[in-house]
C-alpha positions in Angstrom: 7.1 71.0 126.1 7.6 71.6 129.6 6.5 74.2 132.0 10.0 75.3 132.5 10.8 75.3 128.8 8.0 77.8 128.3 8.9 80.1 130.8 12.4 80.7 129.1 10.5 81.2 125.7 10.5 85.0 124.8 6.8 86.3 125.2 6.2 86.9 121.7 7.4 83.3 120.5 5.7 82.2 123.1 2.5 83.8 122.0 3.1 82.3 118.3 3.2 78.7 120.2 0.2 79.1 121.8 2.2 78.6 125.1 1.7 82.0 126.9 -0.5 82.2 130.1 -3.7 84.5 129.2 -4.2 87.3 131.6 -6.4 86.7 134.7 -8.0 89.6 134.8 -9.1 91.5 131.1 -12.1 93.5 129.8 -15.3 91.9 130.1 -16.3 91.7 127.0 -14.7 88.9 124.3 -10.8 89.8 123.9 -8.3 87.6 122.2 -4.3 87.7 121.3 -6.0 86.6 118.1 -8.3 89.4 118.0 -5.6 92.4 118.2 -3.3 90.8 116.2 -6.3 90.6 113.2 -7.2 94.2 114.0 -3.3 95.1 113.5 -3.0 92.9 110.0 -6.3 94.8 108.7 -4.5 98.6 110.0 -1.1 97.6 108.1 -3.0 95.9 105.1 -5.1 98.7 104.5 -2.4 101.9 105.7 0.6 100.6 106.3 3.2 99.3 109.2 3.1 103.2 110.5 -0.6 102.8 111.2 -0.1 100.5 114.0 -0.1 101.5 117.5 -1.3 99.9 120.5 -3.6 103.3 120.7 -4.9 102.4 117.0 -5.7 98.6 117.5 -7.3 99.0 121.1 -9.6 101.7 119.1 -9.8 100.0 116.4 -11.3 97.1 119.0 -13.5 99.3 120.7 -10.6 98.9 123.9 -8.7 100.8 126.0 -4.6 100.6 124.8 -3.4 99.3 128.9 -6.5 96.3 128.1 -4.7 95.2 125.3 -1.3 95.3 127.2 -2.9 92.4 129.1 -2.1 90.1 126.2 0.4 91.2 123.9 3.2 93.4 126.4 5.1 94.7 123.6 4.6 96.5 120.4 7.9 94.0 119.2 5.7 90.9 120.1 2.8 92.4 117.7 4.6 92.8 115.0 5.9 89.0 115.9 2.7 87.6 115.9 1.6 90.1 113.1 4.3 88.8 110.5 3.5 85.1 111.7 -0.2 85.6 111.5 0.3 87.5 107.7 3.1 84.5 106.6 0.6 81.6 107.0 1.2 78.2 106.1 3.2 76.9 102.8 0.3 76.0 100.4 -0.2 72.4 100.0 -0.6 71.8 96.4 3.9 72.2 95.9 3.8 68.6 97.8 1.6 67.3 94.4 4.7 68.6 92.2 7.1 66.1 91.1 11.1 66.8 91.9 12.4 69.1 94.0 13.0 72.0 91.5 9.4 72.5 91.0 8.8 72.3 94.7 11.1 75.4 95.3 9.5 77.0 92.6 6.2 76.9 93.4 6.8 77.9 97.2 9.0 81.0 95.8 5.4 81.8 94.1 3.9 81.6 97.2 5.9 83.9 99.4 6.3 86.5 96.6 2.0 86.6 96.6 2.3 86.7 100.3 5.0 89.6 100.3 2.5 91.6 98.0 -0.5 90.6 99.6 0.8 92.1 103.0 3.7 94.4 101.9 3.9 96.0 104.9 5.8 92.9 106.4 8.8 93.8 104.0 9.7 96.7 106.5 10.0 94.6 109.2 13.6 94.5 110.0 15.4 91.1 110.4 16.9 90.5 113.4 17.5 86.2 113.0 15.6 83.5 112.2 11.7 84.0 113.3 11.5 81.2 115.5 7.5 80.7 115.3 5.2 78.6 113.7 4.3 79.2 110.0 7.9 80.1 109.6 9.2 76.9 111.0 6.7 75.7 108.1 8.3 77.6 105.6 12.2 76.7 106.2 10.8 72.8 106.9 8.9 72.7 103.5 12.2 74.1 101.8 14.0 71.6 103.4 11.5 68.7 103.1 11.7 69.5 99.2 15.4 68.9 98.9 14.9 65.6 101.5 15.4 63.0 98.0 18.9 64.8 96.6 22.4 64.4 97.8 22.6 67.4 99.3 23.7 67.5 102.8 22.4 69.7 105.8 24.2 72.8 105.4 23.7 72.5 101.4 19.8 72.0 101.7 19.7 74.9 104.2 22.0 77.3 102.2 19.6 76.4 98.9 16.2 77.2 101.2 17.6 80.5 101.9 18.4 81.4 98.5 15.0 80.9 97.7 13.5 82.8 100.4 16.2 85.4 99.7 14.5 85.7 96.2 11.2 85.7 97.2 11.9 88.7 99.3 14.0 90.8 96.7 11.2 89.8 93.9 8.6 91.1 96.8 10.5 94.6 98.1 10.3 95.7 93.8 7.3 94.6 93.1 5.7 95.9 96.2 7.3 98.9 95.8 5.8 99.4 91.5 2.8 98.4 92.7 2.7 101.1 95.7 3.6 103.9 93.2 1.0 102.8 90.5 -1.1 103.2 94.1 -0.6 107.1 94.4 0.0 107.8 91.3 -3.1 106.1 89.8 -0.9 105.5 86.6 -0.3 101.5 85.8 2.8 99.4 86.4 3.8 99.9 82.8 3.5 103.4 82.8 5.6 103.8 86.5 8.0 101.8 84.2 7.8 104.1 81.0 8.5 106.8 83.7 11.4 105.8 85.3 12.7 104.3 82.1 12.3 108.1 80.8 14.3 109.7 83.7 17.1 107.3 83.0 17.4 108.5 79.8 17.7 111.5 80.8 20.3 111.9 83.2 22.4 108.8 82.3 25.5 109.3 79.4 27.4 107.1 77.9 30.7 108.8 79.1 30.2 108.1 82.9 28.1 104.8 82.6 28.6 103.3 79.5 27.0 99.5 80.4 24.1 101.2 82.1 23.8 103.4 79.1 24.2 100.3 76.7 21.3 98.8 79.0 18.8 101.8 78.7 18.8 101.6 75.1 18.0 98.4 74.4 15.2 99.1 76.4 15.7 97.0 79.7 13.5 99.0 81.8 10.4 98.7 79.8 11.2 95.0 78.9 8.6 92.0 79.1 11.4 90.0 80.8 11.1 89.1 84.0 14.7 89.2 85.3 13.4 87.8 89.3 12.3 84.8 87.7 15.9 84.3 85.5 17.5 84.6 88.4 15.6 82.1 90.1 15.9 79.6 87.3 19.5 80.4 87.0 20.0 79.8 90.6 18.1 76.5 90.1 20.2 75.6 87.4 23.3 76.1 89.7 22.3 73.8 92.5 20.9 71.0 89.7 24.2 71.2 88.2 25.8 70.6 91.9 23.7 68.0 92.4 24.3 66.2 89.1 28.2 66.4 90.3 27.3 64.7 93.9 25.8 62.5 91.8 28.8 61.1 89.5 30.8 60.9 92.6 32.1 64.6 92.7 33.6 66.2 96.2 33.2 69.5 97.1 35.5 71.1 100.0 32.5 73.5 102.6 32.7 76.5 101.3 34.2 78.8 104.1 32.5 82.4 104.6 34.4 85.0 102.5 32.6 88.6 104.6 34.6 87.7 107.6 35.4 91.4 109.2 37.5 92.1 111.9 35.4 94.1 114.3 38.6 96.2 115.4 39.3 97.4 112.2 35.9 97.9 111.2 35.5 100.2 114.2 38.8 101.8 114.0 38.5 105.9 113.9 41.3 106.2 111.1 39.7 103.7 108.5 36.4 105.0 109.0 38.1 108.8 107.8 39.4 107.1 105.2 36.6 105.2 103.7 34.9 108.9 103.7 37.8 110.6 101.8 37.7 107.9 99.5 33.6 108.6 99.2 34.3 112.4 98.7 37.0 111.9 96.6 35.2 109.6 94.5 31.9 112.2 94.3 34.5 115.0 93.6 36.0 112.8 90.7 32.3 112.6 88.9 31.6 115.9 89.5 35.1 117.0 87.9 33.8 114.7 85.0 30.5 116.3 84.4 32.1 119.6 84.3 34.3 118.5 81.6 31.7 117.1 79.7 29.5 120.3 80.0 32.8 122.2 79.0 33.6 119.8 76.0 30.0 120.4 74.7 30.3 124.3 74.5 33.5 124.5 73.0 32.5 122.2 70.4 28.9 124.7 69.9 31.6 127.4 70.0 33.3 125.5 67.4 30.0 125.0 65.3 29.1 128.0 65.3 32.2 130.2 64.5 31.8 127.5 61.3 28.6 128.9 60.5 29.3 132.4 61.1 32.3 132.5 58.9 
């Protein structure tokens, strides 16, 4: 990489590259990008993203905040560095696996024990592809994985993404049970029991008759693990798309079907009516609880005139 070509790089990728210039001038003692970017891992491992400050890391360093400025010149290009520095590397062992579903499989592991291992890095917001090291990894093991099928370019990409997409959703839940068995100090299965006991509660069989049908055959307190069906399922999808590439089978590109037209998206008038369609909607359930409440008195009414007479 050239000179030139590294100028042009943002200064957080280019931190992630090892392509940055280090400051000339900087605290005497030892001081490292590497350095604040560990001190800001342990802060968000140990009390989450909100913990992390330049003000916190520098103390946590024994620093003033403007030395640290001298190496990382943006909160932004922490939190870069700070995701590609918790992400690591693709463990080595899915390249011993035979086939390519097993590869996929084994790296959708991986990222899930990395996203609960570092939760924190679930809040970052996604604003493209991170253009940086480990996560070049990542994509290029994906990839590397489905090298052997018929798949094309596009194909092996859009199957890499699903897995990642996985990975993440399987991470955000499981982060999240894990976090409230945290506070609460009560296990994952009891969290569970909980929630499974508020359902019950508030949801009838009148307004949401599948979720209802759901709740009692006991979904929410289930064994099953429905991130990894989902995952298999998936698998099952593209193995059954490349079995058709296989025998000879075309397939037309499939074309993007959440094309929006900004103009209309940002038009006053449908924005009104999207809400009076919201409020309408929230008036109709709330018309429908009444009636149910009303419906169960008249029938107590009912009962108890019976019993009475």
């Amino acid at each position: 990489m050239s000179d030139t070509e590294a100028t042009e790089l943002p200064r957080g990728i280019a931190l992630a590259w090892g392509v940055a210039a280090n400051p000339q001038r900087g605290p005497k003692r030892e001081m490292s990008v590497e350095r604040i970017v560990e001190a800001a891992v342990e802060l968000a491992d140990a009390d989450g993203i909100g913990a992390v400050s330049m003000a916190a890391v520098a103390a946590k360093l024994g620093f003033t905040p403007m030395s640290l400025y001298r190496y990382v010149t943006a909160k932004d290009d922490l939190l870069l560095l700070m995701q590609e520095y918790a992400t690591g590397l693709p463990p080595e062992e899915h390249l011993e696996l035979d086939g390519w579903r097993d590869k996929l499989r084994a790296l959708f592991e991986a990222q899930v024990l990395c996203y609960l291992r570092h939760p924190w890095m679930l809040s970052l917001p996604i604003t493209g592809s991170p253009i940086t090291p480990n996560s070049s990894a990542w994509m290029d093991a994906g990839l590397t994985a489905l090298e052997e099928t018929p798949l094309n370019a596009d194909e092996r990409l859009a199957v890499a993404l699903a897995m990642t997409g996985h990975a993440r959703w399987c991470g955000i839940v499981q982060a999240g049970y894990a976090e409230q068995a945290r506070r609460t100090g009560l296990s994952e299965a009891q969290v569970s029991a909980n929630e499974a006991e508020l359902f019950d509660r508030v949801i009838e069989a009148a307004e949401f008759p599948a979720l209802r049908h759901a709740i009692d055959e006991g979904v929410f307190t289930s064994v099953a693990d429905p991130f990894r069906f989902a995952v298999e399922r998936s698998l099952d999808g593209v193995a059954t798309y490349i079995s058709g590439l296989e025998r000879g089978e075309s397939h037309a590109p499939p074309h993007s079907w959440l094309e929006v037209d900004a103009e209309l998206e940002a038009d006053r008038r449908v924005r009104e009516a999207q809400k009076a369609v919201r409020e309408a909607e929230k008036a109709l359930r709330a018309a429908r609880k009444v009636e149910r409440q009303v419906l169960r008195d008249a029938a107590e009414r009912v009962a108890k005139a019976k019993r009475q007479g």
